[in-house]
N, C-alpha and C positions, 0 to 999 in steps of 0.2 A: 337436219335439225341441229341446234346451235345450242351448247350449253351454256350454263350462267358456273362460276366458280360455288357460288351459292348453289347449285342443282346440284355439280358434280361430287360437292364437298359432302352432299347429303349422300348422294349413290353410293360412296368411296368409303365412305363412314370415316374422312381425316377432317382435319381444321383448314379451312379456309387457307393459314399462311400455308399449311403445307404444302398446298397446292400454288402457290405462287412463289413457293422457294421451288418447287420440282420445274416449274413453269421458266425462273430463270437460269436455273440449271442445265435444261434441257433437256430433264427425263419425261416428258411426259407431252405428249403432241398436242399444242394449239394453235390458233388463231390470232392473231392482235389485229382487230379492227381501231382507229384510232385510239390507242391507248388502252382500250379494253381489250381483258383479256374473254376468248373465248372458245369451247372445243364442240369440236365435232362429235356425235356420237359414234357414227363409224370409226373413227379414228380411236377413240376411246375403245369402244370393243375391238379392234388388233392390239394394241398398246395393252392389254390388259391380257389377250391370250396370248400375247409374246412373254408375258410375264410366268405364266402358266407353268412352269416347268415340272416334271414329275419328281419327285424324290427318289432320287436310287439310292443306292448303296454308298457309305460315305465310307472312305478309306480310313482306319483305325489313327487316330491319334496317336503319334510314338512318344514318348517318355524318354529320357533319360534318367539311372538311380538317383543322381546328383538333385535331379527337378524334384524330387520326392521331399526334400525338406523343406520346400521353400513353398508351401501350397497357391499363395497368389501368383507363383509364376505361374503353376501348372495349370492354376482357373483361368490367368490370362491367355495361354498360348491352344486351351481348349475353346475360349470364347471365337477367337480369333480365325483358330480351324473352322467351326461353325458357321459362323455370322457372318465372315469375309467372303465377298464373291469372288475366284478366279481372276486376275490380274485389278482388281479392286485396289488403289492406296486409299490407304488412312489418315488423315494429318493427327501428327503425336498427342496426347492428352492435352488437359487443362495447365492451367502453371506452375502446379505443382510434377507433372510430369512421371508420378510415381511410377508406369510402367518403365520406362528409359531408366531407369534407378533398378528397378529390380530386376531388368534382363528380357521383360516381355516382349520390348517392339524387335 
């Protein structure tokens, strides 16, 4: 059976674009019948317990005293630990750029 981006988008609980930026991305497995896009439900249920992973034990954030005065570095380079998958890049901020200023990237 064959999803509609409208089906998937209701299953997935994201916005419609979401799913056709992940679509030209590459994260996410479909179908392009002339110009439409469209997914497989089997494909969507692997894709989605490939996603599955269990939470384990995250290795302690280390500090430096010096990061201690500077708290947005410290909330950036703990977002960072967090949030960033394993060999994951970033492209640097907005234009103002403020991490690259304060030390965080």
């Amino acid at each position: 059976m064959l999803l509609t981006i409208k089906d998937l988008s209701r299953q997935l609980q994201v916005t419609p674009s979401t799913l056709y930026a992940w679509v030209a991305q590459g994260k996410i497995p479909c179908v392009k019948l002339h110009r439409m896009v469209r997914f497989q439900k089997e494909d969507i249920e692997r894709w989605l317990a490939s996603l599955n992973k269990p939470w384990g034990p995250h290795e302690p954030v280390r500090f430096e005293k010096n990061d201690l005065a500077d708290i947005d570095v410290l909330i950036a380079r703990a977002k960072r630990e967090v949030y960033t998958t394993p060999g994951e890049t970033r492209p640097l901020s907005g234009s103002i750029r403020k991490e690259v200023r304060n030390g965080a990237v």
